[in-house]
Structures are given as structure tokens and as C-alpha cells.
C-alpha positions in Angstrom: 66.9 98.5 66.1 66.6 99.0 62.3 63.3 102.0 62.4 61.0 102.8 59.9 63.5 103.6 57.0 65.3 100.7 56.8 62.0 99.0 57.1 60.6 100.7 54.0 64.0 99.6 52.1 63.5 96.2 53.0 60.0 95.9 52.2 60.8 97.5 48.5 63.6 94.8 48.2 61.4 92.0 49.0 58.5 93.6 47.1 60.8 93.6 43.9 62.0 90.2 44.1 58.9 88.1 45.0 56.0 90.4 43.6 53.7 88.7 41.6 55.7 85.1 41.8 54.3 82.1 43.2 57.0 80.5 45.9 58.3 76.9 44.9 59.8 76.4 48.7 58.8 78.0 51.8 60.4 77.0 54.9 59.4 78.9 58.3 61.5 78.0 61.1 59.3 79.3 64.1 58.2 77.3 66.7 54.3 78.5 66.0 54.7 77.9 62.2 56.1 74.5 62.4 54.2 72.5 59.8 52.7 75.5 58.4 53.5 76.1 54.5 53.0 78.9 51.8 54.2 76.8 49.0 52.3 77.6 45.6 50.9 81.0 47.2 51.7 83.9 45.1 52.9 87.6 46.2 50.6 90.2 46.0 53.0 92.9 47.9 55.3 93.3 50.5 54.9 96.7 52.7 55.7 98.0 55.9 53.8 99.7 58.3 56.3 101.7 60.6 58.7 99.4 61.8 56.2 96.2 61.1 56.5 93.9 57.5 53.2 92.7 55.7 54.0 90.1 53.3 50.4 89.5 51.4 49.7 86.6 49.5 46.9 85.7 47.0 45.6 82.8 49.4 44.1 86.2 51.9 46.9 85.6 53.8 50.1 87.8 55.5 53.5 86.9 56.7 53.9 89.5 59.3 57.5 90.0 60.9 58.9 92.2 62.7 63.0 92.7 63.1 63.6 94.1 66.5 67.0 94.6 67.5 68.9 92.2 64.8 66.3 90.8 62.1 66.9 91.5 58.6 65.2 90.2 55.6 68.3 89.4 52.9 67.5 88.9 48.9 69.7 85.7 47.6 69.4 84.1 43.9 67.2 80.9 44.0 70.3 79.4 42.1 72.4 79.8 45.3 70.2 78.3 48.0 72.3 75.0 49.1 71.8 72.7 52.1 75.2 74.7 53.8 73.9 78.0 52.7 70.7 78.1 54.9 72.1 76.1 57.3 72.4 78.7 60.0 70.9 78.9 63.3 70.1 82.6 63.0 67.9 81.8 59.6 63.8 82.2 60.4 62.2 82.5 56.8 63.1 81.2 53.2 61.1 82.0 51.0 62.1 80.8 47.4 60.4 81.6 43.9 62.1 79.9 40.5 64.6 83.1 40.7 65.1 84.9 43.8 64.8 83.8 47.8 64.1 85.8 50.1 66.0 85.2 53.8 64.9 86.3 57.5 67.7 86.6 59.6 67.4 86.6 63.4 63.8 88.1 63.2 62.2 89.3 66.5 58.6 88.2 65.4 57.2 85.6 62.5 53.2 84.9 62.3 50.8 83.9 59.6 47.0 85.8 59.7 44.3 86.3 57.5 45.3 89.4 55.1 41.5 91.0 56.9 43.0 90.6 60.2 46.2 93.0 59.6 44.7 95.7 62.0 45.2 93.2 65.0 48.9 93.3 64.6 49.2 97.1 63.4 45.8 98.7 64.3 47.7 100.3 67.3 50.4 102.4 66.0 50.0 106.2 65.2 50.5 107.5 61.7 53.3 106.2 59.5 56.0 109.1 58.9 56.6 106.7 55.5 52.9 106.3 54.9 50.9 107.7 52.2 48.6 108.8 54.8 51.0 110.5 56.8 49.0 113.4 59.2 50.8 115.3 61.1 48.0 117.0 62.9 46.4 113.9 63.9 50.1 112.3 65.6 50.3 116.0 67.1 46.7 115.4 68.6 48.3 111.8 69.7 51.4 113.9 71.5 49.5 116.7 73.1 47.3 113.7 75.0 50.3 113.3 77.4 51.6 116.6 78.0 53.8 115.6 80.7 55.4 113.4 78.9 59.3 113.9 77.8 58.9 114.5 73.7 61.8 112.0 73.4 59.9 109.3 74.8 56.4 110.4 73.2 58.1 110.4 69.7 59.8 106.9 70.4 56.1 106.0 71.4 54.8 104.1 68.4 51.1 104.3 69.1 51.4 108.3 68.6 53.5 108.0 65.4 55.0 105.1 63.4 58.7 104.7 62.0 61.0 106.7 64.6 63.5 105.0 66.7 66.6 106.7 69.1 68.8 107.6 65.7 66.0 109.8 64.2 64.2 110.6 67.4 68.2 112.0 68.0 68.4 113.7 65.2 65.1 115.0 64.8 65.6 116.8 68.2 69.0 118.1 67.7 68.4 119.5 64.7 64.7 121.8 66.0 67.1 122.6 69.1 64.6 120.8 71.8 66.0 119.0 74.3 64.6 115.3 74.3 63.5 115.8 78.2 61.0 119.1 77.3 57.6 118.2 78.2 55.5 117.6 75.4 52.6 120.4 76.8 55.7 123.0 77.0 56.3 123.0 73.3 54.4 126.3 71.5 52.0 124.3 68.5 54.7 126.1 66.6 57.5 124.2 67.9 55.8 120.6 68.0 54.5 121.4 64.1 58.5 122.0 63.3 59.9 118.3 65.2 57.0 116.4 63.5 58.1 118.3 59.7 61.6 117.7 60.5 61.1 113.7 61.1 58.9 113.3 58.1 61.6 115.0 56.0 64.5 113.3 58.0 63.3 109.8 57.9 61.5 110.2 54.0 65.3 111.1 52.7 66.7 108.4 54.7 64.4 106.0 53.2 65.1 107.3 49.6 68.7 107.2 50.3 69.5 103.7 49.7 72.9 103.8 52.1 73.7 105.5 55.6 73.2 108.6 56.5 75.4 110.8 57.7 74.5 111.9 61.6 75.1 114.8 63.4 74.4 114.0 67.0 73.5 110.4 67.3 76.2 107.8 68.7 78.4 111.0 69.0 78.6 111.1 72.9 81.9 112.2 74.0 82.7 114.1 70.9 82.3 117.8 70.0 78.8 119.2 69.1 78.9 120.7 65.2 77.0 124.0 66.6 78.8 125.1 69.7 82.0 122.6 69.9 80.7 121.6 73.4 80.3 117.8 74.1 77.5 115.7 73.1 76.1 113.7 75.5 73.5 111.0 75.9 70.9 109.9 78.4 68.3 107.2 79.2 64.5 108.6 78.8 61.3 106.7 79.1 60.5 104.1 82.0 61.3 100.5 81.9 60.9 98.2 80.4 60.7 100.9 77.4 63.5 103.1 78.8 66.1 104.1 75.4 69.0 105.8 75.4 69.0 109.2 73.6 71.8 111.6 72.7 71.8 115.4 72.8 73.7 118.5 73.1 73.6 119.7 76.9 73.7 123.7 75.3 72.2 123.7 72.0 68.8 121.9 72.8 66.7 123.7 75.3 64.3 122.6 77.6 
């Protein structure tokens, strides 16, 4: 599942190509959209909000999609857009201005609210890692309510923090040393303060990157850890239907 960097790069290519342009086609092929149109609207922004995509249009309205497992927004010349082109079964979205269209891909949600109404659709999530009003003590306060709780499964939680999925939850954890099964209330304040700083900076460079990251622990199972040369491993965490699948180093992360 793309998470909150890859998010934030897509949002910044959409908002670049469609910002401030009126769209001369719109098609939205989801079955609650049918009919519905955004033809003439113009862009006002396009942001993200953890792994969620606000589209805003001058008309006080919002395209809000999400990608789950597969989606992905693509940016395609206007020039290009034929009848074969968009064909495709997997298409949800164009959405064309006089030089650039913008295509959704396989998206796992697609609805139209009023721009007012945004905190119905991301109200719930915790602070955005990517957000200019990140606050790290206030997704802390959100961990420490469920001290039982595995961190891996807290920080995969996005109503205590926005943006992390199992590749930076995995390499968030490997690199403070904590095992993603340590109970949230067994981590010193000192120890939680270090996993949320190491996410922010993992997933802020990521974002900034522009192309993959290189990863030290995450889909490495089977191979040897960089620390200790012992083999990485991985394991499920969380209860259904939310259960993920994170990887760790069975030596070098306590807990």
C-alpha cells in the first residue's frame, strides 16, 4: 500500500499540473459518481492528508480518493488522451485541463463532498508525520492511550498518527532497536520520543526523495540483518481484519 510519502508525491504532481486550471473533460468512472461532472470547475489545490487525497475545486467542492493497495494517480499530456488510451478497465478518474490530464488508476476509494465537509472523511486520523502541523507529543498522548498495545500495530494505527504503513513502520522500528511486538506502556517517554523523531525524519526524506529508498530491514526476510549478520525475519501483528505483516531482526530489536 503506497503510505504517506508516496501520497505527498502524488498530491505535489497533481497539484502542479492542474493548479489553478479549469478542467475541459472530467470523467469519473465510479458507480456513485455516475452522472456526476466537474467540467468547467477550477483547481484550487491538491493535498494529502496522511495516506488520503483532497482535490479542492473553486465550486466548494473536493474529490477525495484514496489508493489502497494499487491506486495511483498518473500525470499524462492532454494531447495524448485518445479513445484507446483510457480505455482500460483499471482507469477511475480523468481529469483533463487544455494541457495536462490527470489519471486514477485502480483507486480503492472516489467521492465528491462539500470542500466544508473534509473533516468527515479525515477528521479521524492522528497527526500527519508530512503535515505542517505535525505534533509529536500529541500522537505520543494518542499511543500511550493503549498501553497494551504492540507499537507496531499502534503506529500502523492511523487514528494515532497519519502517513506510516509496514515499510516505514519496519524501518522506523529497526532502526530505534524496538521490537514491533513491545508494548506501547513498556517504552521509557525517552524511547517512544526517539520512534516518533525517527518516522518524521524517515518518511519527511522519503517524501523529498523523489525515487525509492533504499531499506534496511523491510522485505529482507530470509536475508542477513546489516547489524549483527543474523536473519531478518517477519511477522503478522495486529488483529484481523487489520492484521499486517511486519519485518524485524529477532536479536537487534528488543522487547
Amino acid at each position: 500500500m503506497p503510505e504517506g510519502d508516496a501520497v505527498r508525491r502524488a498530491a505535489a504532481r497533481l497539484d502542479d499540473a492542474l493548479r489553478e486550471q479549469p478542467l475541459i473533460g472530467c470523467e469519473l468512472r465510479w458507480p456513485s459518481l455516475a452522472g456526476r461532472s466537474l467540467h468547467g470547475m477550477t483547481t484550487l489545490e491538491v493535498v494529502s492528508r496522511g495516506k488520503h487525497l483532497l482535490h479542492r475545486f473553486d465550486s466548494g467542492m473536493t474529490l477525495h480518493s484514496h489508493l489502497r493497495m494499487e491506486g495511483r494517480w498518473r500525470v499524462r499530456r492532454t494531447a495524448e488522451i485518445t479513445p484507446a488510451a483510457v480505455r482500460s478497465r483499471a482507469i477511475r478518474a480523468l481529469l483533463a485541463t487544455d494541457r495536462w490530464t490527470a489519471v486514477g488508476y485502480r483507486l480503492g476509494l472516489l467521492e465528491l463532498l462539500a470542500t466544508r465537509d473534509e473533516r468527515r472523511v479525515v477528521g479521524h486520523l492522528g497527526p500527519d508525520l508530512l503535515g505542517d502541523d505535525w505534533d509529536a507529543g500529541a500522537a505520543g498522548a494518542r499511543l500511550r492511550r493503549q498501553p497494551a498495545r504492540a507499537i507496531g500495530a499502534a503506529l500502523l494505527d492511523q487514528r494515532n498518527l497519519a502517513g506510516l504503513g509496514t515499510i516505514w513502520t519496519t524501518e522506523t522500528l529497526f532502526a530505534e532497536r524496538i521490537s514491533p511486538w513491545t508494548q506501547v506502556g513498556a517504552l521509557p517517554d525517552d524511547a517512544l520520543d526517539g520512534v516518533l523523531q525517527r518516522a518524521h525524519r524517515l518518511l519527511s526524506a522519503a517524501a523529498g526523495a523523489g525515487h525509492e529508498q533504499a531499506l534496511a530491514a523491510y522485505g529482507h526476510a530470509g536475508e542477513p540483518c546489516p547489524r549483527c549478520g543474523r536473519l531478518l525475519r517477519q511477522g503478522p501483528i495486529g488483529e484481523p481484519p487489520e492484521q499486517r505483516t511486519l519485518g524485524f531482526c529477532p536479536i537487534c530489536q528488543t522487547g
